[in-house]
Each structure stands twice: as structure tokens, then as C-alpha cells.
BAROLUM-776981 format. One record per residue (C-alpha): z, y, x; residue in one letter. Coordinates in steps of 0.5 Angstrom, whole numbers, plus 500, padded with zeros to 3 digits. Example, Ala and Ser with C-alpha at 12.3 -4.5 7.8 and 13.67 -1.06 7.14 Angstrom:
2
516491525A 514498527S 
//
This chain:
490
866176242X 867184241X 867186233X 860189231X 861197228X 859196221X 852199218X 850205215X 846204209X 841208208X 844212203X 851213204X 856216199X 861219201X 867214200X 863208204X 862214210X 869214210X 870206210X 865207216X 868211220X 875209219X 872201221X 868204227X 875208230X 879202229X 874197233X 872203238X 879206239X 881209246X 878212252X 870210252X 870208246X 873200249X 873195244X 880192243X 883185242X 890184240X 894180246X 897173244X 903172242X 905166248X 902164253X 902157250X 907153254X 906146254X 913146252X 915153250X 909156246X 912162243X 914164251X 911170255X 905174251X 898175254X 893180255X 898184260X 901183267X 909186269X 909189276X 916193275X 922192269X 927198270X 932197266X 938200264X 944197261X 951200258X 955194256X 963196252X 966190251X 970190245X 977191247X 979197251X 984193256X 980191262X 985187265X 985180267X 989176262X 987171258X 982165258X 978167252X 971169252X 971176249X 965174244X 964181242X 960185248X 956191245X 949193249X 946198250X 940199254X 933202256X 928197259X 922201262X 916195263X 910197267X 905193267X 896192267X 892190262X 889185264X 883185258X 882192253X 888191249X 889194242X 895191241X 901187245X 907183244X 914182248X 919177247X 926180246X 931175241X 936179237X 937186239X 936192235X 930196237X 931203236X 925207239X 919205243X 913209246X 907207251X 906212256X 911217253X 908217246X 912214240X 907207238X 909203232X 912196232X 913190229X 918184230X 917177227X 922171230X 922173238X 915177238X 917185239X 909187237X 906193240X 901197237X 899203242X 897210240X 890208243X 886201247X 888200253X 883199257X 882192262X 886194269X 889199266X 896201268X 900203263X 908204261X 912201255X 920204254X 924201249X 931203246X 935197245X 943196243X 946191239X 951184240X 945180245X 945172243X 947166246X 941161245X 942154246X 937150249X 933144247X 937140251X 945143248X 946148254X 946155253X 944161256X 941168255X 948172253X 954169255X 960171253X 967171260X 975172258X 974179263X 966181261X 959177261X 954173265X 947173263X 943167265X 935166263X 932158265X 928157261X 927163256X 934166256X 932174258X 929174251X 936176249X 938182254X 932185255X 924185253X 920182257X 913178258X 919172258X 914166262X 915164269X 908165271X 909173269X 913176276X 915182277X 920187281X 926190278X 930195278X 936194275X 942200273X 949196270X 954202267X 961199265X 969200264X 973202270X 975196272X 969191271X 964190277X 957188275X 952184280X 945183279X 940180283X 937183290X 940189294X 946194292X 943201292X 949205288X 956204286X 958211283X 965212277X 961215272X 963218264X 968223268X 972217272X 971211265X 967208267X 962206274X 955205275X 952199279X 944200281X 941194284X 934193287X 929187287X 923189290X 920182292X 917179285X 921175281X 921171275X 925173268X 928167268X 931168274X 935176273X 941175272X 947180271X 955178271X 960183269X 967182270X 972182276X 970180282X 973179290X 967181294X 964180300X 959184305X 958181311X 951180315X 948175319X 941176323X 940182320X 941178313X 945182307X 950176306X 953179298X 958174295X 961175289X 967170286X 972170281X 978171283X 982165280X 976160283X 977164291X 981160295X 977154292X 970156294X 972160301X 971153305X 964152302X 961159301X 962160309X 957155310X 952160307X 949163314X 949155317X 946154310X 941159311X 940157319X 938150317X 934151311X 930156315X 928151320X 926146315X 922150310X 920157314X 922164314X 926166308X 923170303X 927175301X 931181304X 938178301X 943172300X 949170298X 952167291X 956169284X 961164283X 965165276X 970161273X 968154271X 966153264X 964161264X 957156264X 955149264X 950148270X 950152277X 942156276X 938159282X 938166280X 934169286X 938171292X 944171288X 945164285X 950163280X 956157281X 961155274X 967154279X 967152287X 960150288X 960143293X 956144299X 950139296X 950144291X 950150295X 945147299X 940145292X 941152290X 940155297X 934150297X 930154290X 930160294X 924158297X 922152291X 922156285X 923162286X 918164291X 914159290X 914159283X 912154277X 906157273X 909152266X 914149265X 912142266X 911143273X 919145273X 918138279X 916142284X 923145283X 928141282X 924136286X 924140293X 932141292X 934135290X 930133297X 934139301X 940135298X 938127301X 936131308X 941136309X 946128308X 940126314X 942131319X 950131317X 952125319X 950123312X 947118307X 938118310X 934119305X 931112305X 938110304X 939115298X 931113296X 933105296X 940107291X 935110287X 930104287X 935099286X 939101281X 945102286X 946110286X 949111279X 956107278X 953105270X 946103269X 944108264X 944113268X 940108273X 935107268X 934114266X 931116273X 924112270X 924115262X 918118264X 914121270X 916127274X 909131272X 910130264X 916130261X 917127255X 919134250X 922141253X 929138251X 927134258X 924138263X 932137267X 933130266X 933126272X 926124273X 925131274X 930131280X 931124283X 924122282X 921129284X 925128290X 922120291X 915123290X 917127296X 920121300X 913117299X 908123302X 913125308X 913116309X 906116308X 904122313X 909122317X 916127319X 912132322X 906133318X 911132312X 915139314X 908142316X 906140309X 913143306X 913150310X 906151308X 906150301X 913155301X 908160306X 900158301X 904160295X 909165297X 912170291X 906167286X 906161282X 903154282X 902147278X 902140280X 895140281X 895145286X 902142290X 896135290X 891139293X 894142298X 897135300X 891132300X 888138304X 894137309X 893130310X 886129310X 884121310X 890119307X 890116301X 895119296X 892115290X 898110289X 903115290X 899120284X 899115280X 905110279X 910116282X 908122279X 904121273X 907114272X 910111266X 917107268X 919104274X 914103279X 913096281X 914097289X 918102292X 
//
């Protein structure tokens, strides 16, 4: 319901005409005198409701970041994070209205903002707790496209999740990395920071002589700047991607460029974790072969991965087409990673409770990829699971059942394991219900229906049943996917 413009009465002094008017400016500001409403503030997550912001849609973030870390002495010595890493940056966010917009939040944690403007002309601000609101010199019109450029420097925060692990900023002994699942990107950059928000970047990364930056997509540049102090890296995402899935690792780095079928293959490894990685990130191009013809054509113009040292990060995570590895990856990881490509990143989750349909696809990759190498069937590894055999203690054996993959218990649950084991089981259950070719057809065409959009369970249901028609699929919904504890027949 739009706001009503106030009478006039029909003898008005000067001061109540005055009131009228500014009343009136304020609910017809803009081009057309487009009545404005404020966007929210979060997008009202299942389990993160402060996340993402509404009545805007990202097309591009251009950022530009200059990172200085603390000491002076770039050479790789010690062990010890350096735990002060100043951060300068400019983020210009194109984005369209999706309603006549008054005013707008971004999620930025920490930083220090210091000047901002909306299509080239200074626009008020206000901070509270992680809502950066904008106010905009006049209403953005529904479908209009305008620009927000901010100005941002200061320490960037390491957040610790719900669950105890940390991401966001995260300080290394030779730089940083940065790591956004589920709202770390917050801490580096200003964003509509949801995953149902996706958007190409383009990315500039200046740092000390010495250090390497490595970003997300395709290398454009790397040129010495600040008269041969420092050097500038440029990098370019130009299929959309979600937030939580940018990264930025900065340190020293050996590099590898090589191409396989017209695929950029970009391979960045922490010198220290070299010789224990080279074996298991050789594999990539057969990785990338076999997964192709499982789950389809890739979706993006370059591979590759960003190996770091082991505790720089707790978790190996799918920043897309480069994903990240604490240490020398095994090859399940590698292939579970790979795996997301298509899983999470193309197709992407429109909430956080549908992290499933990530986790669960490239768990399957894992149990598959063992099936065709001369490993374990995924009937095999499903009847561990069921009977309590895979895991050599029984917690871990029982906490496949704590709850349905499809609605996890709190956001501190959404990477337990019913989310990946049981997600997977769920998979194993449709692909024995219908059948080996029908399940990789259902498989390659959920990839190809929802490529670089987002999707939710109910979607995922849908599209099997549509794909499987006069099967029924009831059971499997019901005591695998939705069900609570463990169901009474494998």
C-alpha cells in the first residue's frame, strides 16, 4: 500500500503549508513523482535473517582492494598469521530496483566507510550492527539501474560462524585469504551478501612487491605498480556468482597455467604444501573429463584450485572455479569440490536451508567417482551408512540421522552430516528408484534447467517427479528427505 499525501485544509497557514509540502517531497521523491519504500533489511533467511537486503537485484561488483600487511618484510619466514592486515578498497555495485526504492541496505561487517554516493552524487548513510543503509539523493524507480561506489578501509573481521569455524577475513604467516560461506564476504567488501543474489565481479587486487593475489575467474593483468613497490592483479568473473563463493588469497604462491581442451586450467599452491599436492592436483583435467560426462558441460570458462597451508583454513570450500584446500587436498576432495562447480555454484541454493543440494550432489560425486575407480559402489558406501558401519565410532554413525537433510535443526547445523551423507542417500534412493540412465538424464538436466540461477528443494522434487513420471517418490520425500531419525527400511 503506497503512502497518502496529506490534505490541505481549506484555509492553510503558512507553517501547515510548509508541513504539506515537505510531507508530499518525501513520499513523491524522485523522477515521476515514484512513491518510494525503504528495501529490507534481510531477506529473512530460514537461518541467517539479517543476510542479503531486499528491494534491489546485483548485476556486477567492481572492487578494488589495496591490502598492506603490517610488517614491511614480505619474505616467507614464520608461521605466525600476521594479524594485522589494513584494507583499503572501493566497491562499485551495479545493481536494478526491483520495486520504487527510497532507501537500501548493504551488508558490510566492520570496515570504516568513508564516503559513499549513488550514481555519482554523495548519498547520506547510516550503519547498525552489519546494515550499511543507503538513502539515495531521490526514489529509484522499479527497474531502474543505478550504481552505489563505496569507500571502505580498516582491519576486515574474522567472523566465527555458529558452528566454531571462521571465515570472512582470515589472516596467513605470508598475507591473507578470504573465505565468504555463509556470510563471510560482509567483512571484505559491501554486498547484498545472500545466495540468492549472484552477480559477475571484476575484481583489482594491489599488494607489496613479493605477494601474489588470486581471485576468482580469469587472470586479465598483472602489472608492478607504485613505482615497482607494489603489483596489481585483475581478475574477471563474468558468469554470476554468489557472494559467499568470491575469494582472495594473497601470499606466495608456485603457479601453474596449463590448458586442457580449450579449458584455462589456474593452479595456485603454497610453496610448503608443493610436493605434497603436485600428484592429486594433476588429476584435475581427468577430474574435470569424467565429471563432465556425468553431470554435463561445465559451466565456466576456467578451472583450477588455491592450495594454502594447512591451518590457514579449517575446511576445503568451493569458491567457484578456483576452489580452496587448507593443505594437499586427497582426490575425494578434489573431486567433491570440482563436483560444487556444477552443484552450488552454477546451480545455486535460494536459502540456506537448501545447503542439501550442495553438500549432497558432491558427497554423491565422491561414492560415484570410488564406483568407477575401481573403489567402494555407492550401494556399498549407502549399506555402511545405513548400518552403522562407515564411521569406526557410533556418534558419528548416529549423527547421520539427527535430523532431515531438507531442514536442519539451527544454522549451526546446516554442514553436519545429514546434510552431506544423508543428502547423498537421498540421491542413491532416486537414482534406484528410476533407474542409471534415467538418474544421470535427471542429474545433467537439473545442472542445465538451473544453470548460474538458484533453486530450493521444492524446486529439486518437482523437477524429479516431472523427470520420472509415474514413479512414485512419496516414500523417499517423506522418510529420507523430510524425516526425522533414521528410516525404518534402507
Amino acid at each position: 500500500m503506497s503512502r497518502s499525501v496529506p490534505r490541505v485544509p481549506a484555509v492553510a497557514t503558512p507553517f501547515l503549508l510548509a508541513l504539506t509540502l515537505a510531507l508530499t517531497l518525501t513520499a513523491c521523491s524522485g523522477p515521476g513523482g515514484a512513491h518510494g519504500t525503504p528495501g529490507s533489511a534481510g531477506l529473512a533467511d530460514p537461518y541467517f535473517p539479517k543476510a542479503g537486503n531486499g528491494g534491489y537485484d546485483v548485476t556486477h561488483y567492481a572492487l578494488t582492494l589495496a591490502y598492506t600487511p603490517d610488517a614491511s618484510d614480505t619474505s616467507d619466514t614464520s608461521d605466525t598469521p600476521n594479524t594485522s592486515t589494513p584494507l583499503s578498497g572501493t566497491a562499485t555495485i551495479t545493481a536494478r530496483a526491483t520495486q520504487n526504492l527510497s532507501a537500501y541496505d548493504l551488508d558490510l561487517k566492520g570496515m570504516k566507510v568513508n564516503s559513499l554516493t549513488v550514481d555519482g552524487k554523495n548519498a547520506p548513510w547510516t550503519r547498525t550492527g552489519q546494515e550499511l543503509t543507503v538513502r539515495p539523493p531521490s526514489t529509484l524507480p522499479k527497474g531502474k539501474a543505478f550504481r552505489t561506489t563505496v569507500r571502505y578501509s580498516g582491519s576486515p573481521e574474522t567472523i566465527t560462524d555458529p558452528d566454531g569455524s571462521e571465515e570472512g577475513w582470515l589472516p596467513t604467516a605470508d598475507g591473507a585469504l578470504a573465505l565468504g560461506e555463509p556470510t563471510g564476504s560482509m567483512a571484505w567488501f559491501p554486498g547484498n551478501d545472500h545466495p540468492s543474489d549472484k552477480a559477475t565481479y571484476d575484481i583489482t587486487i594491489t599488494v607489496p612487491k613479493g605477494l601474489q593475489a588470486v581471485s576468482n575467474g580469469e587472470l586479465g593483468t598483472e602489472r608492478a605498480t607504485g613505482g615497482g613497490r607494489t603489483t596489481t592483479y585483475t581478475w574477471r568473473t563474468t558468469h554470476p556468482m554468489a557472494t559467499y563463493l568470491a575469494t582472495v588469497a594473497i601470499g606466495h604462491y608456485d603457479i601453474t597455467r596449463t590448458t586442457k581442451n580449450g579449458l584455462p586450467v589456474y593452479v595456485a599452491v603454497d610453496p610448503r604444501e608443493a610436493a605434497a599436492s603436485r600428484e592429486v592436483l594433476a588429476k584435475i583435467p581427468e577430474i574435470m573429463e569424467w565429471e563432465e560426462y556425468n553431470f554435463g558441460p561445465y559451466p565456466f570458462s576456467s578451472t583450477g584450485a588455491i592450495v594454502d597451508r594447512r591451518g590457514d583454513a579449517g575446511y576445503a570450500l568451493e569458491t567457484q572455479t578456483r576452489p580452496f584446500f587448507p593443505g594437499a587436498p586427497d582426490t575425494a576432495t578434489l573431486v567433491h569440490e570440482l563436483a560444487h562447480q556444477w552443484y552450488g555454484d552454477s546451480v545455486t541454493p535460494k536459502t540456506w536451508r537448501d545447503m542439501w543440494l550442495n553438500e549432497g550432489f558432491a558427497t554423491y560425486a565422491e561414492w560415484l567417482w570410488s564406483e568407477d575407480h575401481d573403489g567402494d559402489t555407492a550401494q556399498q558406501t549407502f549399506d555402511a551408512l545405513y548400518k552403522g558401519d562407515y564411521y569406526d565410532n557410533k556418534a558419528d554413525s548416529d549423527a547421520i540421522w539427527a535430523f532431515p537433510p531438507a531442514n536442519p535443526t539451527s544454522a549451526a547445523h546446516i554442514s553436519d552430516s545429514p546434510v552431506y551423507e544423508r543428502g547423498a542417500m537421498v540421491l542413491h534412493k532416486i537414482r534406484r528408484t528410476v533407474g542409471d540412465a534415467r538418474f544421470y538424464d535427471i542429474v545433467q538436466g537439473w545442472a542445465t534447467a538451473h544453470r548460474y540461477g538458484n533453486a530450493d528443494t521444492a524446486d529439486f522434487t518437482a523437477y524429479v517427479e516431472k523427470m520420472a513420471p509415474g514413479k512414485d517418490f512419496s516414500g523417499i520425500w517423506k522418510d529420507w528427505l523430510y524425516g526425522d531419525g533414521k528410516p525404518a527400511r534402507p
